[in-house]
PDB file of N, CA, C and O in Angstrom:
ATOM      1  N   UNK A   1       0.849  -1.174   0.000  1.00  0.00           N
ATOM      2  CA  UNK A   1       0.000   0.000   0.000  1.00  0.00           C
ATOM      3  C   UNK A   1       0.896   1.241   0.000  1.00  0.00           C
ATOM      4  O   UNK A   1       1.936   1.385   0.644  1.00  0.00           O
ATOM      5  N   UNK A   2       0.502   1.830  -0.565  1.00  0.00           N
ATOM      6  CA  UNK A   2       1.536   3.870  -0.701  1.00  0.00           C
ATOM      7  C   UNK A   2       0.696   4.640  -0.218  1.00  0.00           C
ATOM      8  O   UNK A   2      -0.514   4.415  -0.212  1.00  0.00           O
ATOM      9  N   UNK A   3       1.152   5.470   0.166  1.00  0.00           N
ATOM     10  CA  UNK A   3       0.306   6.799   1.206  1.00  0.00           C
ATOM     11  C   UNK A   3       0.837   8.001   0.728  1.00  0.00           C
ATOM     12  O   UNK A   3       2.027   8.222   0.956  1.00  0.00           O
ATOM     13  N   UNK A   4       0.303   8.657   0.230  1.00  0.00           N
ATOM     14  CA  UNK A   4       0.924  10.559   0.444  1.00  0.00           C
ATOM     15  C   UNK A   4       0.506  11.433   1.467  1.00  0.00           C
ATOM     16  O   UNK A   4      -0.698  11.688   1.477  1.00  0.00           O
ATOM     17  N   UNK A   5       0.973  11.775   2.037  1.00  0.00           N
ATOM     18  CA  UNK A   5      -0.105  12.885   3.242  1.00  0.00           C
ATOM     19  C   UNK A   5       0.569  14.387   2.699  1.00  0.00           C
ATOM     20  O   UNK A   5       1.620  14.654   2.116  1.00  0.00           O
ATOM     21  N   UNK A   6      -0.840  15.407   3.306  1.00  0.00           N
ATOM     22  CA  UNK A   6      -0.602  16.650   2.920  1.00  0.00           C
ATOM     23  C   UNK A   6      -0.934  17.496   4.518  1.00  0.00           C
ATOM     24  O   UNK A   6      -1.927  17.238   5.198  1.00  0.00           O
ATOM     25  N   UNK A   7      -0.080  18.325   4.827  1.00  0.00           N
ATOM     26  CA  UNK A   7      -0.663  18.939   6.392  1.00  0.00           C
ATOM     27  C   UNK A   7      -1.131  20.194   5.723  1.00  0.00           C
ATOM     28  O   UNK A   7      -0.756  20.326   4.557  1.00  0.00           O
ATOM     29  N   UNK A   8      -1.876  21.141   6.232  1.00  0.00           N
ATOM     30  CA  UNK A   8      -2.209  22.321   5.896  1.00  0.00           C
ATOM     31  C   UNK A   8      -2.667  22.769   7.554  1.00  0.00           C
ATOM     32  O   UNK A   8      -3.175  22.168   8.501  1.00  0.00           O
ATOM     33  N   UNK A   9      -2.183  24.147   7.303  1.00  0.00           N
ATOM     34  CA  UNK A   9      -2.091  24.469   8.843  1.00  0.00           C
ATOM     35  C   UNK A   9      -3.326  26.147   8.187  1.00  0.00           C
ATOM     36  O   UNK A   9      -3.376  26.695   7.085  1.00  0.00           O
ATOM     37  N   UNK A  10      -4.124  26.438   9.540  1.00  0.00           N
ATOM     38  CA  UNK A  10      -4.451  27.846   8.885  1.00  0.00           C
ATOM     39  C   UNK A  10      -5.368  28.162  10.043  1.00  0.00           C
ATOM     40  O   UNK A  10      -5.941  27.302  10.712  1.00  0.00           O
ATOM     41  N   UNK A  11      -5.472  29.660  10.251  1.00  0.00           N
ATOM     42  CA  UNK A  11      -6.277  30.287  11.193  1.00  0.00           C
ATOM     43  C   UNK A  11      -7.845  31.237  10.579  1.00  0.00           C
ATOM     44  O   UNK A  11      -8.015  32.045   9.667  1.00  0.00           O
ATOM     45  N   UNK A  12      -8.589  30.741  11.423  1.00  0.00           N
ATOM     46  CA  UNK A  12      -9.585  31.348  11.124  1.00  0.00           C
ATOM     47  C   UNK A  12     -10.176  32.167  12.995  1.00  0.00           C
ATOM     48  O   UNK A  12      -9.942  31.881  14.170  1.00  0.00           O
ATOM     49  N   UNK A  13     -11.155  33.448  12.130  1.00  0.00           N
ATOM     50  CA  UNK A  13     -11.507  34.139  13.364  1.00  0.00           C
ATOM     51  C   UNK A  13     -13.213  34.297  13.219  1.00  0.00           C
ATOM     52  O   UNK A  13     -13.721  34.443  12.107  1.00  0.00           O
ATOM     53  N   UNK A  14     -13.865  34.259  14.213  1.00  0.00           N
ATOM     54  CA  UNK A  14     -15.167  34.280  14.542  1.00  0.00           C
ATOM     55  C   UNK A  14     -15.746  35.071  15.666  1.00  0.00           C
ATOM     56  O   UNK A  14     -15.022  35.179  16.655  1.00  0.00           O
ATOM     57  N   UNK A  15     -16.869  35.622  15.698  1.00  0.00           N
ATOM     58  CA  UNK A  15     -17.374  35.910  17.032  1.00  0.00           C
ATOM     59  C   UNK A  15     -18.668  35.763  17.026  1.00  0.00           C
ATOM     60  O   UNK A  15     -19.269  36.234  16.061  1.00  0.00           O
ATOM     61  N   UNK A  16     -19.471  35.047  18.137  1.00  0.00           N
ATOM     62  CA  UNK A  16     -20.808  34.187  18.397  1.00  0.00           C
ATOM     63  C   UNK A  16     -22.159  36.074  18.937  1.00  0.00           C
ATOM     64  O   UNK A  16     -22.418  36.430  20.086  1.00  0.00           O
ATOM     65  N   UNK A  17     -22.469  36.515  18.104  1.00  0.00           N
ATOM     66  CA  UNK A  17     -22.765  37.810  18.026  1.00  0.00           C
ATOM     67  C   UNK A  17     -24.455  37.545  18.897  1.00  0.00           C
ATOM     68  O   UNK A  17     -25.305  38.435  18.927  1.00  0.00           O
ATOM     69  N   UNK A  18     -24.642  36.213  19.513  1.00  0.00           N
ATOM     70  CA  UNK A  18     -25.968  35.763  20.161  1.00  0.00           C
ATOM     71  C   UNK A  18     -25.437  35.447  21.694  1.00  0.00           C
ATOM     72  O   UNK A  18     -26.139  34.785  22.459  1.00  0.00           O
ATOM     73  N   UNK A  19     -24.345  35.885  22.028  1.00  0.00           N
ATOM     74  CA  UNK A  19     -23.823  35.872  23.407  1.00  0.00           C
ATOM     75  C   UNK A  19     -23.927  37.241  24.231  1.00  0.00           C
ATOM     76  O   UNK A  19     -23.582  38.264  23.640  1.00  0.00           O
ATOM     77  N   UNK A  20     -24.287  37.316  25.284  1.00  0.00           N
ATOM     78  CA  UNK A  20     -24.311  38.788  26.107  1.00  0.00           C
ATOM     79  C   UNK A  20     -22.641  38.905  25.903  1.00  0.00           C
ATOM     80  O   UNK A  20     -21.709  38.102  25.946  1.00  0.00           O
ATOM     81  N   UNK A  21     -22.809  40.642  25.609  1.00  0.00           N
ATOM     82  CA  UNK A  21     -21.591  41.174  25.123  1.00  0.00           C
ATOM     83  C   UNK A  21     -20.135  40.855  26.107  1.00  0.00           C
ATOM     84  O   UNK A  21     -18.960  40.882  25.738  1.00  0.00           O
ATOM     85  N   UNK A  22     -20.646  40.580  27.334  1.00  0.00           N
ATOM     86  CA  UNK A  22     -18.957  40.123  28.444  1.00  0.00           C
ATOM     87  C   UNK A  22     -19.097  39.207  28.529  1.00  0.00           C
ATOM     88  O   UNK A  22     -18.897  38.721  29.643  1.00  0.00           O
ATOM     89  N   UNK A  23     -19.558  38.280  27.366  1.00  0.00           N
ATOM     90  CA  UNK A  23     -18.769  36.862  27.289  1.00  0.00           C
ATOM     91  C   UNK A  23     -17.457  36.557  26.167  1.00  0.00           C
ATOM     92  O   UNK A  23     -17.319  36.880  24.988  1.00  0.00           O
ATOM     93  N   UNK A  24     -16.661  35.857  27.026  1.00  0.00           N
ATOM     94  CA  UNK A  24     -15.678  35.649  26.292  1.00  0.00           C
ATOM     95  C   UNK A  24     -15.359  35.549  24.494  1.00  0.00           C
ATOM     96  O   UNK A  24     -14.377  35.790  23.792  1.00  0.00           O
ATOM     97  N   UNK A  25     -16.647  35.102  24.257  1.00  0.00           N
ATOM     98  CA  UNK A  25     -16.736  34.665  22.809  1.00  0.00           C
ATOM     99  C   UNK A  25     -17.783  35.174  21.906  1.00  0.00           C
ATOM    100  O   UNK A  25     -18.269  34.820  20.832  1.00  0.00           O
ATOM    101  N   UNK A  26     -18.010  36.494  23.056  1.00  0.00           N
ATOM    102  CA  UNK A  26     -18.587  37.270  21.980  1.00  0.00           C
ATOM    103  C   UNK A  26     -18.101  38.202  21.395  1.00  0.00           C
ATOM    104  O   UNK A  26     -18.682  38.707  20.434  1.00  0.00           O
ATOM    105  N   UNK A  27     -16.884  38.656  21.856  1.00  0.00           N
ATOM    106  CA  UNK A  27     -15.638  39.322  21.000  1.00  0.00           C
ATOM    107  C   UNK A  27     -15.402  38.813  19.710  1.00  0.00           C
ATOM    108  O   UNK A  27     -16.293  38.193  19.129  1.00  0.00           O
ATOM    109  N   UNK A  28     -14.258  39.013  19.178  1.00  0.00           N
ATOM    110  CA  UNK A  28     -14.011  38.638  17.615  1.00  0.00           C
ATOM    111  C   UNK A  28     -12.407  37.944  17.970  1.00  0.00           C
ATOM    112  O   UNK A  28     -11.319  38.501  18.110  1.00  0.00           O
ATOM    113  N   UNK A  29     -12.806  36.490  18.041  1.00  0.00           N
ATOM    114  CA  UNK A  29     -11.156  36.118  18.062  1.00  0.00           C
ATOM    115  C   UNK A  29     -11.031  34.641  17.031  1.00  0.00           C
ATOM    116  O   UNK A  29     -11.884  34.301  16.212  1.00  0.00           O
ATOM    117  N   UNK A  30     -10.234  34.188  17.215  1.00  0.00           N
ATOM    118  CA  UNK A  30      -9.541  33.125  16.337  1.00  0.00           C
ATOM    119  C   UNK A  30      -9.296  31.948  16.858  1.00  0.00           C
ATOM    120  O   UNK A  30      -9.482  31.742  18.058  1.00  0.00           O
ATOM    121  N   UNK A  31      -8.999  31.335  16.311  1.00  0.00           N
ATOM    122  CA  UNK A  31      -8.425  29.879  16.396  1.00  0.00           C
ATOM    123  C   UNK A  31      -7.567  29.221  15.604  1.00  0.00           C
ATOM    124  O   UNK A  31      -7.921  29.183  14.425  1.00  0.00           O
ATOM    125  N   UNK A  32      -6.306  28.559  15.926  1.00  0.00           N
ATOM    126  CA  UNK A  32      -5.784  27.802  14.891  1.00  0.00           C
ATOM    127  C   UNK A  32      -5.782  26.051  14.370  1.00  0.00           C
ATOM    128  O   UNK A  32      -5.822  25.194  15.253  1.00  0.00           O
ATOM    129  N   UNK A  33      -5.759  25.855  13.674  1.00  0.00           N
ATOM    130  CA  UNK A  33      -6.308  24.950  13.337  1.00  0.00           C
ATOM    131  C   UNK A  33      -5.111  24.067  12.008  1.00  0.00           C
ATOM    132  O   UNK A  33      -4.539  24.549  11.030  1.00  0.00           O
ATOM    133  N   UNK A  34      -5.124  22.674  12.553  1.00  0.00           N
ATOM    134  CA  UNK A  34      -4.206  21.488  11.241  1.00  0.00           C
ATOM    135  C   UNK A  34      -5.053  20.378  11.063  1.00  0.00           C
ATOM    136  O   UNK A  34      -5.454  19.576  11.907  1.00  0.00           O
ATOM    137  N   UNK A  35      -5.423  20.477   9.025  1.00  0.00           N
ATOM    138  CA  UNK A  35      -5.697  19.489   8.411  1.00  0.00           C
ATOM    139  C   UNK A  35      -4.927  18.573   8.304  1.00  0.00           C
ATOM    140  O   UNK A  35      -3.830  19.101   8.121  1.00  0.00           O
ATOM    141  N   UNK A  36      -4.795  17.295   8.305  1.00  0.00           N
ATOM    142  CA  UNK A  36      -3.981  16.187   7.513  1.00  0.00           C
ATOM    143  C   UNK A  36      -4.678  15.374   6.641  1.00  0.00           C
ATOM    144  O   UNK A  36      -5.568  14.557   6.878  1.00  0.00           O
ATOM    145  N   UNK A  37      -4.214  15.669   5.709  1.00  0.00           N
ATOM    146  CA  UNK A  37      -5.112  14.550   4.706  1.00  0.00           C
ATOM    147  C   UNK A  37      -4.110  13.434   3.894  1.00  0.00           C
ATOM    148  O   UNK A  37      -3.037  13.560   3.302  1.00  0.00           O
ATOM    149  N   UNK A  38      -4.733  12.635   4.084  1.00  0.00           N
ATOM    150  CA  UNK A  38      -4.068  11.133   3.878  1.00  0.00           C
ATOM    151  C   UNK A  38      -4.516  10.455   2.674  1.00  0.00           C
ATOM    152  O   UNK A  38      -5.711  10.184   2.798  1.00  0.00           O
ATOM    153  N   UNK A  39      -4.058  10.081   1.588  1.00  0.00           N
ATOM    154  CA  UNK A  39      -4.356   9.596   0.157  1.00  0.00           C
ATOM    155  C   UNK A  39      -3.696   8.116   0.129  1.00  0.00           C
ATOM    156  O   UNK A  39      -2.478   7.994   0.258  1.00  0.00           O
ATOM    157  N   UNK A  40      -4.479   7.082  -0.032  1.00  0.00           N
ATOM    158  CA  UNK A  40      -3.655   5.558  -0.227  1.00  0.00           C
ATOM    159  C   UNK A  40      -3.982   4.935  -1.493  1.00  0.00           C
ATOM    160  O   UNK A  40      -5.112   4.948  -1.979  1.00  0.00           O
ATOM    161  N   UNK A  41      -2.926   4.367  -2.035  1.00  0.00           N
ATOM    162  CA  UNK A  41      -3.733   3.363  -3.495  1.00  0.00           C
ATOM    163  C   UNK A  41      -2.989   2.176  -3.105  1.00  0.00           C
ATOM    164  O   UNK A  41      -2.178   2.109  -2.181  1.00  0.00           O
ATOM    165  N   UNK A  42      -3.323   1.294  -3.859  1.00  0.00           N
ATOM    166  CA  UNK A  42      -3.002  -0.304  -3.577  1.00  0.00           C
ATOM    167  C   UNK A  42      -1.843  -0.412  -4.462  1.00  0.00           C
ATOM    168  O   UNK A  42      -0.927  -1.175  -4.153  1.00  0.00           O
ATOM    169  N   UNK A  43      -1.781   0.576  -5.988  1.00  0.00           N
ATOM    170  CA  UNK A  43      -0.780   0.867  -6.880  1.00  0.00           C
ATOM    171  C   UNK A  43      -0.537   1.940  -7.113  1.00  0.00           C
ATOM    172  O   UNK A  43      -1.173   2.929  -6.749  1.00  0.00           O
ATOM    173  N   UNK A  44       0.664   1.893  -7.918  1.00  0.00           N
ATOM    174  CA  UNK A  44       1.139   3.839  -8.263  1.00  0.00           C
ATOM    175  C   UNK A  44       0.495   4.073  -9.594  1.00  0.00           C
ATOM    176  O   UNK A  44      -0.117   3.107 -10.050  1.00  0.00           O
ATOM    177  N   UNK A  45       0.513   4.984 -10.182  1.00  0.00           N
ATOM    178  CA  UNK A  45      -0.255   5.839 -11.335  1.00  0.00           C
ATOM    179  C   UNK A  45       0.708   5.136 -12.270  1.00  0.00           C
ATOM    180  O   UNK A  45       1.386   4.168 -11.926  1.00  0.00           O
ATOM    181  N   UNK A  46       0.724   5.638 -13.373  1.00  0.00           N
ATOM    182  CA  UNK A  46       1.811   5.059 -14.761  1.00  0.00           C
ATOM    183  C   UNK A  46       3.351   6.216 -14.297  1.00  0.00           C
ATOM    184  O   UNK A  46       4.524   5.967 -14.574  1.00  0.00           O
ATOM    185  N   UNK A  47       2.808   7.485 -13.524  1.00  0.00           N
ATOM    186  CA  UNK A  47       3.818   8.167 -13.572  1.00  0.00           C
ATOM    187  C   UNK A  47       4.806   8.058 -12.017  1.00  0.00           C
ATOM    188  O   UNK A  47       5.813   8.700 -11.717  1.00  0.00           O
ATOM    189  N   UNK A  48       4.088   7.023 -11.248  1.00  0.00           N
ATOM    190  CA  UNK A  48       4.374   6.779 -10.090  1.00  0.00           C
ATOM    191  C   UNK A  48       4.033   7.161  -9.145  1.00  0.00           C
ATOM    192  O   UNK A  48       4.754   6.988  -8.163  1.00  0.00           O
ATOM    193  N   UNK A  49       2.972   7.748  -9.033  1.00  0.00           N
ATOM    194  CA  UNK A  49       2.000   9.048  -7.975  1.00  0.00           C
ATOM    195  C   UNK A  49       0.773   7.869  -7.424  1.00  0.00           C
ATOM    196  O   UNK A  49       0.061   7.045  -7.999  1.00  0.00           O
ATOM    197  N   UNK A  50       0.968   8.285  -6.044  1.00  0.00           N
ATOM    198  CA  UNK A  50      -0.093   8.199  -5.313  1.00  0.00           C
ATOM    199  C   UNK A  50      -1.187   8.823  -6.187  1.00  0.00           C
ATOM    200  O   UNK A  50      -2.109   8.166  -6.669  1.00  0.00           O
ATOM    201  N   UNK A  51      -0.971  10.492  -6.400  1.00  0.00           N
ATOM    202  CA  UNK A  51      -1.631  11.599  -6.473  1.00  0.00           C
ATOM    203  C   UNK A  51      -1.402  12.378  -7.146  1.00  0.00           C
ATOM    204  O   UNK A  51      -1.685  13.260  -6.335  1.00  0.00           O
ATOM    205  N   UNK A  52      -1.107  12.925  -8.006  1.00  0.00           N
ATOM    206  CA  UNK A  52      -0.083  14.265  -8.389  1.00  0.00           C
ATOM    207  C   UNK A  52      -1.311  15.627  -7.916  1.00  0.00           C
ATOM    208  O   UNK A  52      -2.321  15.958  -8.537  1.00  0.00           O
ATOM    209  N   UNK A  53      -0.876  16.082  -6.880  1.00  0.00           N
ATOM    210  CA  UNK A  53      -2.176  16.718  -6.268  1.00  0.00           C
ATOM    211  C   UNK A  53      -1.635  18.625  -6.675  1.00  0.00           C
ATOM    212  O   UNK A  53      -2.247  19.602  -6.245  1.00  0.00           O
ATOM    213  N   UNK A  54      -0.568  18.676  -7.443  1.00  0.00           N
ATOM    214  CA  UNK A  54      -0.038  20.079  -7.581  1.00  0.00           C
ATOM    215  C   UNK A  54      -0.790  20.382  -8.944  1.00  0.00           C
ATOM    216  O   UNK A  54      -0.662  21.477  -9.490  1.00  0.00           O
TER     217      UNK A  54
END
């Protein structure tokens, strides 16, 4: 079995605008956040790729 993995890292920001205003999360803040995504084949492509994902 072959595997490619891809990480992607990225921040996003929000604020919950249905919260009484001195709650923590009714401000405007962020979070960060990592995808991993994982691709498997049983064989490689003709060009040898899991994936050619570019």
């Amino acid at each position: 079995m072959f595997h490619i993995t891809k990480e992607f890292h990225f921040s996003a920001s929000h604020q919950l605008t249905s919260l009484p205003p001195n709650h923590q999360c009714a401000r405007l803040h962020g979070h960060n956040y990592v995808v991993v995504v994982e691709l498997s084949a049983k064989e490689l492509d003709a060009h040898g790729f899991v994936r050619d994902y570019h």
